[in-house]
VORO-329394 format. One line per field, with one value per residue: x, y negated, z negated of N, C-alpha, C in turn. Coordinates in steps of 0.02 Angstrom, whole numbers. Layout:
nc1	(X,...) $
nc2	(Y,...) $
nc3	(Z,...) $
cac1	(X,...) $
cac2	(Y,...) $
cac3	(Z,...) $
cc1	(X,...) $
cc2	(Y,...) $
cc3	(Z,...) $
//
This chain:
nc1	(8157,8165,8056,7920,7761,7654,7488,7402,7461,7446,7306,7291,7367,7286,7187,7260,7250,7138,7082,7170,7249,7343,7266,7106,7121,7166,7052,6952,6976,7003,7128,7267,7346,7491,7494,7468,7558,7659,7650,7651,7781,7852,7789,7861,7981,7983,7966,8070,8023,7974,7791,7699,7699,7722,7610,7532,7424,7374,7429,7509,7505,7640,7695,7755,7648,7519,7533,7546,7388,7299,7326,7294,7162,7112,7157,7095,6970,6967,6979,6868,6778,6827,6785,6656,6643,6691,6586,6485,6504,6485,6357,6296,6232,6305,6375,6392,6273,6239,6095,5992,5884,5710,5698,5575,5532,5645,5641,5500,5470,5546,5604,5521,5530,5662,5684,5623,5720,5835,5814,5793,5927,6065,6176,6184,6227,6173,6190,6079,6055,5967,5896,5861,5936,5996,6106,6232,6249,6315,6458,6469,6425,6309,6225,6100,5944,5811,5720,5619,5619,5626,5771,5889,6029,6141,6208,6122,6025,5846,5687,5508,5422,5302,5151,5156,5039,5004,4931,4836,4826,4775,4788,4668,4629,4647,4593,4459,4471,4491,4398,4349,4420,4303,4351,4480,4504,4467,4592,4679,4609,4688,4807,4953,5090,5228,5370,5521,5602,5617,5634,5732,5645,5525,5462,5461,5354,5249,5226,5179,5061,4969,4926,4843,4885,4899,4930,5002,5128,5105,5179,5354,5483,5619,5625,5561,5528,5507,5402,5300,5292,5276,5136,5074,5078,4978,5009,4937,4879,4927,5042,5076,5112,4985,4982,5048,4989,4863,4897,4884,4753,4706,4740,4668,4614,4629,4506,4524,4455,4483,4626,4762,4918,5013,5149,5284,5389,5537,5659,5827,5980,6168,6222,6328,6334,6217,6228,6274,6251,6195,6165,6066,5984,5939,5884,5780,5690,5679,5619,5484,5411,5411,5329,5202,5184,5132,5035,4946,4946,4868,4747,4592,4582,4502,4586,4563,4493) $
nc2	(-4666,-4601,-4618,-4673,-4593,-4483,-4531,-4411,-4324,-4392,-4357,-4216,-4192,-4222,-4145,-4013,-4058,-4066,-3934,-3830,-3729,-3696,-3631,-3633,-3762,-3780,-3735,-3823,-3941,-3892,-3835,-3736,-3632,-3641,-3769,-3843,-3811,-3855,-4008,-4038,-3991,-4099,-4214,-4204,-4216,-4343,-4425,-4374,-4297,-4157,-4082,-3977,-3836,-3668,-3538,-3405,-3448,-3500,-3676,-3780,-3963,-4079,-4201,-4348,-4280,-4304,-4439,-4495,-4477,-4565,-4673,-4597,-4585,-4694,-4706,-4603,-4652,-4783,-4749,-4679,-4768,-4858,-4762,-4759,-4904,-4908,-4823,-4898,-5021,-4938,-4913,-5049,-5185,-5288,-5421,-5466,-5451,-5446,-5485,-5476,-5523,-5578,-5751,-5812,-5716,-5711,-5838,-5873,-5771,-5692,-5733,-5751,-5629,-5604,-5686,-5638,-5524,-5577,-5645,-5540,-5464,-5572,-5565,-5535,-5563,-5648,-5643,-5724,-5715,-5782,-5732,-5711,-5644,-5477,-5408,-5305,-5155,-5050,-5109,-5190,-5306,-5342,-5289,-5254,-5247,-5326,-5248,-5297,-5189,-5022,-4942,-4851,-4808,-4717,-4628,-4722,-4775,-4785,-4850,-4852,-5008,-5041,-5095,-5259,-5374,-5483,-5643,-5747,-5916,-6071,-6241,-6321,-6442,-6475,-6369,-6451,-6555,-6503,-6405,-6226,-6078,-5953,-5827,-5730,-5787,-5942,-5989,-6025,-6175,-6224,-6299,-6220,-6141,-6065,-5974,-6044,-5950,-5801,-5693,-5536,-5474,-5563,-5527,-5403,-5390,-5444,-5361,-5238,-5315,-5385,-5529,-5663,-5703,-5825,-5923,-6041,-6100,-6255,-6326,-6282,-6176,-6060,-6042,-5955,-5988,-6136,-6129,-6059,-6205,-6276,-6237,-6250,-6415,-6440,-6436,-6365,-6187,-6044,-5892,-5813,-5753,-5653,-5636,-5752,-5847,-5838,-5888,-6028,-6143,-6218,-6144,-6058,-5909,-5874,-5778,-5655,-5546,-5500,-5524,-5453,-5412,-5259,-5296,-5197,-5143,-5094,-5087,-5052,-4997,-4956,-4796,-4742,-4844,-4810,-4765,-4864,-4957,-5097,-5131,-5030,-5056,-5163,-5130,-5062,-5155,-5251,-5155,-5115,-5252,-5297,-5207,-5234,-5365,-5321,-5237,-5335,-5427,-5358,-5325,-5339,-5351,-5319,-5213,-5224,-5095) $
nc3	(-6653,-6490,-6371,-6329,-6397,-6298,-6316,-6292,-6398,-6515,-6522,-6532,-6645,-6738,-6715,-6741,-6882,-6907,-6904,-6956,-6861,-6723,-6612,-6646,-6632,-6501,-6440,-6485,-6421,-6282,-6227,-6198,-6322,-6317,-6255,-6344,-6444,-6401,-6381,-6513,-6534,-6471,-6539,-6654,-6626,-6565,-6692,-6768,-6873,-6969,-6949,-6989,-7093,-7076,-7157,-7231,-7263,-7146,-7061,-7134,-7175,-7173,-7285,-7179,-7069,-7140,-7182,-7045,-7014,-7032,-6929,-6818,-6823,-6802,-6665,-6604,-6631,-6566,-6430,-6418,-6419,-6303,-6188,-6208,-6181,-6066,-5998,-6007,-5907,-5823,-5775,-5814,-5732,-5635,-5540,-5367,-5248,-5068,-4983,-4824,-4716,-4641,-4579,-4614,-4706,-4807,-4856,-4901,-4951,-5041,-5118,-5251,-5291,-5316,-5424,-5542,-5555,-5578,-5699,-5774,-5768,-5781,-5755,-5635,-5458,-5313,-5170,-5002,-4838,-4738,-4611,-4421,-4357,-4331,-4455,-4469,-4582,-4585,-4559,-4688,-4676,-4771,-4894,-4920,-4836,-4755,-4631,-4489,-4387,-4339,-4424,-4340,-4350,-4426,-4609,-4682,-4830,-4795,-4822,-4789,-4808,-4758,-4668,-4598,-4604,-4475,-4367,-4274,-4333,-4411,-4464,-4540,-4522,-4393,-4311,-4368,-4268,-4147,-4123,-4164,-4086,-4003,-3925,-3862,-3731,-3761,-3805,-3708,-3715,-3803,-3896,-3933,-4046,-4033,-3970,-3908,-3804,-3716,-3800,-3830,-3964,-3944,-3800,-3825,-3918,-3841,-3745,-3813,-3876,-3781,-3726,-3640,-3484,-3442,-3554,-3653,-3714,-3814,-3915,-3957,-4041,-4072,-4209,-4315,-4435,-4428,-4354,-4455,-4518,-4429,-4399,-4537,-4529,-4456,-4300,-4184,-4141,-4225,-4209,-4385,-4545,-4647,-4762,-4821,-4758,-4838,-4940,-4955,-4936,-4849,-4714,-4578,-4553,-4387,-4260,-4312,-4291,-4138,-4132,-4205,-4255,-4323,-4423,-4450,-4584,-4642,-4787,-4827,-4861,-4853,-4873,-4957,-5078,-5154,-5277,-5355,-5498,-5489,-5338,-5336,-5430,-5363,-5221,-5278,-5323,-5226,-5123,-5210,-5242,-5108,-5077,-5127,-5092,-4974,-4980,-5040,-4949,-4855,-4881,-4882,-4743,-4607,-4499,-4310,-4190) $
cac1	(8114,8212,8048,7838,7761,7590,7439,7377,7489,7413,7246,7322,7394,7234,7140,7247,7238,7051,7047,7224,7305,7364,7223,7092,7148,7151,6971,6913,7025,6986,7178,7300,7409,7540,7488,7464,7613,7728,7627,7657,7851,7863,7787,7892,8046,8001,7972,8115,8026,7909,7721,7672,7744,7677,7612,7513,7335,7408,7469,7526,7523,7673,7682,7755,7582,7459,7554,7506,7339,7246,7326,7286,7088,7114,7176,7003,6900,6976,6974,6794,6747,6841,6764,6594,6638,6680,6519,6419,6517,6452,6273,6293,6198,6320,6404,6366,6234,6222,6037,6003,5809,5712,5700,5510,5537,5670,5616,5405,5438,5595,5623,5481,5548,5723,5694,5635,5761,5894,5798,5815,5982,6084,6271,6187,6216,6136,6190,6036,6099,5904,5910,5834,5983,6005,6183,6271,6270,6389,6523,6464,6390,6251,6228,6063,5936,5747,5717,5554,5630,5648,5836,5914,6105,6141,6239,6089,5970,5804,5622,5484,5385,5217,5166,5131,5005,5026,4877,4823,4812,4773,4751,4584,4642,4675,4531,4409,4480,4476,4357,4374,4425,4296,4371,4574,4505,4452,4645,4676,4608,4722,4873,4985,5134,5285,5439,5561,5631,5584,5708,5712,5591,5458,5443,5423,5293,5203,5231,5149,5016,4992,4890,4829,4948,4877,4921,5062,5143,5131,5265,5427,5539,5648,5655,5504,5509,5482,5326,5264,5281,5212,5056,5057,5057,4921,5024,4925,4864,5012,5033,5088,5093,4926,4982,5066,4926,4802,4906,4861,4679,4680,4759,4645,4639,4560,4493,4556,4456,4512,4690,4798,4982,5055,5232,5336,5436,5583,5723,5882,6059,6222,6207,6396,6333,6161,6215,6306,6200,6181,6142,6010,5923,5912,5832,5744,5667,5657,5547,5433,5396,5395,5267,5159,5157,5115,4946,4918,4923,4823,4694,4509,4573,4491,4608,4525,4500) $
cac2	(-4635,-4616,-4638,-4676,-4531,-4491,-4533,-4366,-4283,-4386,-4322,-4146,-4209,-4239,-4082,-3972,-4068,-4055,-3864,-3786,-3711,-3700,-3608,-3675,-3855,-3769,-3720,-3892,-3987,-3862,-3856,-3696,-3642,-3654,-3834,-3879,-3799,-3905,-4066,-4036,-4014,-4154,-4255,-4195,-4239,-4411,-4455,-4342,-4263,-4098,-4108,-3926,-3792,-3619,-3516,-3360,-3452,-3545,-3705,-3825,-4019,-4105,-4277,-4333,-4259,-4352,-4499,-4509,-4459,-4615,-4683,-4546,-4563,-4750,-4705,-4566,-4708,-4849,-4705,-4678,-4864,-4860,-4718,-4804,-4970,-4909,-4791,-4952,-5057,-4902,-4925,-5122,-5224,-5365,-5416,-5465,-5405,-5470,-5467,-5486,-5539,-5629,-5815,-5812,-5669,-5733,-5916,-5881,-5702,-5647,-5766,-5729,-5555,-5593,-5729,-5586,-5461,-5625,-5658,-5475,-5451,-5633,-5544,-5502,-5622,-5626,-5687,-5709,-5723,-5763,-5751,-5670,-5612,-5408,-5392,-5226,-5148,-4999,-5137,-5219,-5389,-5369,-5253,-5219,-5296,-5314,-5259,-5277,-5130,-4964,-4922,-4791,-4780,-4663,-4644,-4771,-4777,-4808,-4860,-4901,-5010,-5031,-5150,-5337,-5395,-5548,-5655,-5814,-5963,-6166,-6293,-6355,-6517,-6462,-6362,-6495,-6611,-6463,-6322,-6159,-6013,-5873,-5764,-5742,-5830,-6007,-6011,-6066,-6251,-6252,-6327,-6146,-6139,-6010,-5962,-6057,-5907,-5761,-5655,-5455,-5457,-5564,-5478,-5307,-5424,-5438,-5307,-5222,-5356,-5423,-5595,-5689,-5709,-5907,-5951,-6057,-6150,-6332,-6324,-6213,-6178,-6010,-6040,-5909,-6047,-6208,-6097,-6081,-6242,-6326,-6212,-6298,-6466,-6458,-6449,-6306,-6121,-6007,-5846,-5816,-5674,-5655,-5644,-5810,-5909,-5849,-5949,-6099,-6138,-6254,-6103,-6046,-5879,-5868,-5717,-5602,-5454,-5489,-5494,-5441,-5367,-5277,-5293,-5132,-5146,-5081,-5098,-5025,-5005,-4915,-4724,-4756,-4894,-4815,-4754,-4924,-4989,-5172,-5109,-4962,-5096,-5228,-5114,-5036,-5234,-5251,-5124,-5146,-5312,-5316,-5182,-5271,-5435,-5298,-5231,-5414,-5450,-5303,-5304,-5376,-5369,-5254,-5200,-5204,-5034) $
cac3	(-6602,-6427,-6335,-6363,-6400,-6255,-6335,-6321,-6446,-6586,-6508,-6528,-6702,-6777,-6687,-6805,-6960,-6961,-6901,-6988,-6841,-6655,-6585,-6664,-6601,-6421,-6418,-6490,-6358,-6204,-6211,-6205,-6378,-6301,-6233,-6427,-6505,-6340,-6405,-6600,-6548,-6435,-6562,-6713,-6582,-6560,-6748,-6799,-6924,-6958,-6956,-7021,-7109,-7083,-7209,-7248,-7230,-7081,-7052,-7194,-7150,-7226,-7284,-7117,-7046,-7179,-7162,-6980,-6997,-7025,-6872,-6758,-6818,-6788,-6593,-6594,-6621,-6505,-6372,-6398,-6402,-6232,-6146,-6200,-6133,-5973,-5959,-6019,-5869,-5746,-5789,-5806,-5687,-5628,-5484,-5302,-5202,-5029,-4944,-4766,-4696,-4601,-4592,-4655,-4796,-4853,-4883,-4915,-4973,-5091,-5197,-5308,-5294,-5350,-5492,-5605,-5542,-5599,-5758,-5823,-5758,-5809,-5739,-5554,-5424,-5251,-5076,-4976,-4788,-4704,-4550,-4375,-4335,-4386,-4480,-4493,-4645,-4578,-4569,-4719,-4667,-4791,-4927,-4910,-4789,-4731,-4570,-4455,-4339,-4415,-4445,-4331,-4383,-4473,-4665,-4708,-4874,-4800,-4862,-4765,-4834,-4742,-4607,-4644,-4540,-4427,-4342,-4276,-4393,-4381,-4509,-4547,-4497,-4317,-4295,-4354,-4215,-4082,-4131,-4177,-4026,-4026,-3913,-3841,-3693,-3797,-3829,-3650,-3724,-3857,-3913,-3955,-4087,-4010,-3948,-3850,-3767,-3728,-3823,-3830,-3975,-3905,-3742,-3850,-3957,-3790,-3718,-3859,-3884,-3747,-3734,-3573,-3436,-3425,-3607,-3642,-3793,-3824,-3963,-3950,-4038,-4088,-4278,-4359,-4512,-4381,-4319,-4502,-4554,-4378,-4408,-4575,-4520,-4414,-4235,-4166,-4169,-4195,-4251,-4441,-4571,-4641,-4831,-4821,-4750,-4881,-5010,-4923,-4929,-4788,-4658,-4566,-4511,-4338,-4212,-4343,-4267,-4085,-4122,-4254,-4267,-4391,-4423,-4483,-4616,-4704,-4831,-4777,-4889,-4852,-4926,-4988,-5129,-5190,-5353,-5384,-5528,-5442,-5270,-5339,-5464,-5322,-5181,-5310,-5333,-5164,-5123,-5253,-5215,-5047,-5045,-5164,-5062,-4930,-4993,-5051,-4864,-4830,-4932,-4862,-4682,-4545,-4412,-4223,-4181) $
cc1	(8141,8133,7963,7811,7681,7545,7419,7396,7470,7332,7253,7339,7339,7179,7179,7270,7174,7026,7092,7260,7265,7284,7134,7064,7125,7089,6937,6941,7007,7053,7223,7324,7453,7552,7497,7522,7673,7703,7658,7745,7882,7843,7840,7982,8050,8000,8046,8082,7975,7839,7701,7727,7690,7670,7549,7431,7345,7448,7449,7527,7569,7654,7701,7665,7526,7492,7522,7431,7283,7240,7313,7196,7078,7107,7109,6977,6893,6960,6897,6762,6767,6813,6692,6578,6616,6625,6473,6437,6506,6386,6251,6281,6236,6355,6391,6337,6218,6161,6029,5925,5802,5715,5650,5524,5585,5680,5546,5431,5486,5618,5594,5499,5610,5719,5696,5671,5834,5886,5817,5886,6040,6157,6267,6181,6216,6158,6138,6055,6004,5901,5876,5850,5992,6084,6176,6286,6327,6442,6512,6435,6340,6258,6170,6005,5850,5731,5650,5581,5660,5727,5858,6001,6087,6174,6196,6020,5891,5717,5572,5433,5306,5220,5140,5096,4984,4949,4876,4802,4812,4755,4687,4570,4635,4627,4459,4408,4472,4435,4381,4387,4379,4300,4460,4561,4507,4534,4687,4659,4627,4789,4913,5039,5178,5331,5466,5569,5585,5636,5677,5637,5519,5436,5427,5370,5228,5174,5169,5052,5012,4911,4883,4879,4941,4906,5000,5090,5154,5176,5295,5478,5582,5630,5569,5485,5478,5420,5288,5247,5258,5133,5037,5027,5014,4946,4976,4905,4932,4993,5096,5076,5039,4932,5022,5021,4856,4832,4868,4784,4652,4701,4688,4635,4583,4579,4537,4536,4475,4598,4732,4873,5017,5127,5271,5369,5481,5642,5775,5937,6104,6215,6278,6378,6256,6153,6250,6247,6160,6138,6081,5951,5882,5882,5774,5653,5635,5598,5483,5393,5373,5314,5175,5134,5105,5030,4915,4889,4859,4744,4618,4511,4552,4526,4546,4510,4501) $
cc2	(-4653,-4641,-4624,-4605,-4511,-4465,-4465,-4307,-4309,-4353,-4253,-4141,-4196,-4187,-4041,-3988,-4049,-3982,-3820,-3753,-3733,-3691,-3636,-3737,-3842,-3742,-3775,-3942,-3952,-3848,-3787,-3681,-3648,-3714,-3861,-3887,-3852,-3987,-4073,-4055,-4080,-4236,-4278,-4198,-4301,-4449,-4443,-4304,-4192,-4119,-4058,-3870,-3735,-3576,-3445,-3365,-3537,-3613,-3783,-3911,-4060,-4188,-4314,-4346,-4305,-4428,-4544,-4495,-4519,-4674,-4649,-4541,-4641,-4744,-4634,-4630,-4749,-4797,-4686,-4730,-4877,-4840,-4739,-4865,-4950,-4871,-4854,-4994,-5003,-4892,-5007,-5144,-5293,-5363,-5454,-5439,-5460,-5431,-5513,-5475,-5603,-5696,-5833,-5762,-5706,-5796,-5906,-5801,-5673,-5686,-5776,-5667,-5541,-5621,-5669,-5554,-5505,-5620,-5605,-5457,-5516,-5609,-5529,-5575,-5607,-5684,-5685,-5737,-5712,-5789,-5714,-5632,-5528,-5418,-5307,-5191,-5070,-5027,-5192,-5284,-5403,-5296,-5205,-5258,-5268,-5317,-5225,-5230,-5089,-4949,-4867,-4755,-4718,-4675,-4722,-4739,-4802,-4783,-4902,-4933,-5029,-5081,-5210,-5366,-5478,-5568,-5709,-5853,-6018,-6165,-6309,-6425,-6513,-6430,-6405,-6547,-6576,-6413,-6282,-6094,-5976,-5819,-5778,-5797,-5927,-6041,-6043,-6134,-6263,-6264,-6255,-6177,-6058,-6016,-6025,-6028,-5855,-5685,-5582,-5435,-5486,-5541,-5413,-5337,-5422,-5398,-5254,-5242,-5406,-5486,-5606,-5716,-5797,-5950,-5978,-6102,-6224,-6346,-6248,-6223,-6096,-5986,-6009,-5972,-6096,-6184,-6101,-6178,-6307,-6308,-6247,-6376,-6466,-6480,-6410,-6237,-6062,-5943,-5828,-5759,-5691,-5673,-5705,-5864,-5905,-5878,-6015,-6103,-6190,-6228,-6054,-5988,-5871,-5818,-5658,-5526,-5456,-5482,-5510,-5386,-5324,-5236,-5233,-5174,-5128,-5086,-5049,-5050,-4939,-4851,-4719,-4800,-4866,-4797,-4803,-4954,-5052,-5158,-5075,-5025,-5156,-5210,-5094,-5100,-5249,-5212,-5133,-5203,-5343,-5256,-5221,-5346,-5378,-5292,-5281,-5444,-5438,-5321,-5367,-5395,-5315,-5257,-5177,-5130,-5034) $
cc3	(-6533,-6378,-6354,-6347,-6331,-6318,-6350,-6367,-6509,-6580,-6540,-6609,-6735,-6778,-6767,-6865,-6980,-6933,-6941,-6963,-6758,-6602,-6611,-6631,-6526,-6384,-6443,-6416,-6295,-6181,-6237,-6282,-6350,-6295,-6294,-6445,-6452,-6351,-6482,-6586,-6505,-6497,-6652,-6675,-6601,-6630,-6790,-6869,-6920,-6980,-6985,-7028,-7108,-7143,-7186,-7231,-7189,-7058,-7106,-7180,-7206,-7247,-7227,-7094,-7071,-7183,-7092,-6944,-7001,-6965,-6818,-6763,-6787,-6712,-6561,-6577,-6566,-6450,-6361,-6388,-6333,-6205,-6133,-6186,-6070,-5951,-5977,-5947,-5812,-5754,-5790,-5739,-5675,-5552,-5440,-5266,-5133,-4973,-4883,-4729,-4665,-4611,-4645,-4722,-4841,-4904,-4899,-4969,-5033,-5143,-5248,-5338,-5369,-5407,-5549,-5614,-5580,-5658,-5790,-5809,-5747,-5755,-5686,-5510,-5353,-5209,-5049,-4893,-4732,-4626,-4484,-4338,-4368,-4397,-4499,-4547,-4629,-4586,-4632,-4736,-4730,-4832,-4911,-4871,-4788,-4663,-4540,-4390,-4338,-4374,-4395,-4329,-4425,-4540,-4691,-4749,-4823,-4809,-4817,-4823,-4816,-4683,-4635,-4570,-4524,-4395,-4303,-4310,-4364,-4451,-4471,-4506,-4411,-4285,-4297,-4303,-4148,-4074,-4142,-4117,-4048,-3988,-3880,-3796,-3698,-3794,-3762,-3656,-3768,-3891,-3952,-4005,-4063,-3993,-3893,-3787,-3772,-3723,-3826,-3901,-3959,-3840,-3759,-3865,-3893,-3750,-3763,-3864,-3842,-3748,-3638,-3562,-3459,-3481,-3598,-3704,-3783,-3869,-3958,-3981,-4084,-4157,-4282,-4406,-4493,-4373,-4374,-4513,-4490,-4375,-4467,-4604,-4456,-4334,-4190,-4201,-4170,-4253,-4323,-4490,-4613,-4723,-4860,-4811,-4800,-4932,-5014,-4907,-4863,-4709,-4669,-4528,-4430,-4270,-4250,-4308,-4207,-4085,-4201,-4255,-4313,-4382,-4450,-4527,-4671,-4723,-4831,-4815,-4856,-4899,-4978,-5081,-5166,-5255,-5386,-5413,-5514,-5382,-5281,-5376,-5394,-5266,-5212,-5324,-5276,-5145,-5164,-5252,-5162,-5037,-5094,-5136,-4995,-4908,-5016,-4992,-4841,-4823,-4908,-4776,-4653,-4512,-4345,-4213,-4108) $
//
């Protein structure tokens, strides 16, 4: 044999053993006669010998031919066991998925989300990149991301998912030593929880919602998480998302009907990656989840009118 023969001439081989001729073969295959009968002699080249002899009720398979026929069903099969690997490895859930949220969601809020999304899917593995910072998912920074300020790129998947509403909160602890505020003004005698700075989104935050000029923070500091977890320990009144502090039975929510925020928010992937099985299951997760902590939030609060 001067040289290996291409695969698809035992394909071709085996078409017309199990139909009896040329044509035939070329309407099971999708594949010319001509294309057949230039396969049959290409393959009766490289063995050196003949594969069919014609006859009267069409085409004869010699020995030759039945010789090579149990290898040519052999190279069917592996070829279909292939074709169904690789459609099982384009429906398979594995990989890298890198997500991109805030400081608070992503430490109080997604990792209840993801455990299950891990548990059912063992081969998916997750970057979580939490942060307050927005990353780019046009240049890739982040696969797919949670963002409190709706999306306006363009070539982007997005989902809102509802608003999560924000308030004022104190420990118990902190109020029984200072009283409770009952109106914005009260908060003028009380130890605040906020910002350092006063970066582009808290000046919208205010802007928005705006509070007394007079008020002022006795603790500061940038970090969203520091703010939770000084409202926690009993530093102050600070504001906090609303479905976080009802875990905690000793957060307190207070002047809920004078002021209340609620946060936008939605989940946001690259339109390039949404039929990537990984990427589609894990916003798919995302959303779901997040809107479910959402109406969890929601659910027994009046907004102000």
């Amino acid at each position: 044999m001067d040289s290996e023969p291409n695969w698809d001439f035992y394909r071709t081989l085996l078409a017309v053993l199990q139909h009896g001729s040329l044509s035939a073969a070329a309407r099971e295959l999708g594949l010319t006669q001509p294309t057949i009968g230039r396969h049959i002699d290409a393959l009766e080249e490289a063995i050196g010998a003949r594969l069919f002899v014609r006859s009267t009720n069409g085409l004869i398979a010699t020995d030759a031919a039945l010789e090579l026929k149990p290898y040519a069903e052999t190279l069917a099969a592996t070829s279909a066991a292939l074709l169904r690997t690789a459609s099982g490895h384009r429906e398979r859930v594995a990989g890298t998925v890198r997500i991109s949220a805030s400081e608070v969601i992503g430490v109080e809020v997604l990792p209840s989300i993801i455990a299950p999304l891990m548990e059912a899917h063992p081969d998916l593995d997750i970057e979580l990149s939490a942060s307050d910072t927005v990353e780019d998912l046009l240049s890739r920074a982040a696969d797919i991301a949670i963002r409190m300020a709706e999306p306006t790129q363009e070539a982007l998947v997005v989902r809102r998912i509802g608003d999560i509403p924000l308030g004022f909160h104190a420990h118990r602890r902190y109020l029984e030593r200072n009283g409770t505020p009952r109106t914005l003004a009260d908060l003028c005698a009380h130890r605040l929880v906020g910002f350092d700075r006063q970066t582009a989104y808290v000046r919208t935050m205010v802007k928005r919602f705006p509070l007394a000029d007079d008020l002022s923070f006795g603790f500061r500091t940038d970090s969203t998480l520091a703010q939770l977890s000084a409202i926690r320990a009993g530093l102050g009144i600070g504001i906090c998302q609303t479905g976080l502090a009802s875990r905690d039975p000793d957060l307190v929510h207070v002047l809920p009907q004078a002021f209340q925020i609620p946060l936008g928010t939605w989940a946001v992937m690259h339109e390039g990656i949404r039929t990537s099985p990984r990427y589609r299951v894990t916003f798919d997760a995302l959303v779901a989840g997040l809107t479910d902590y959402v109406r969890g939030a929601a659910r027994s609060i009046d907004w102000p009118q």
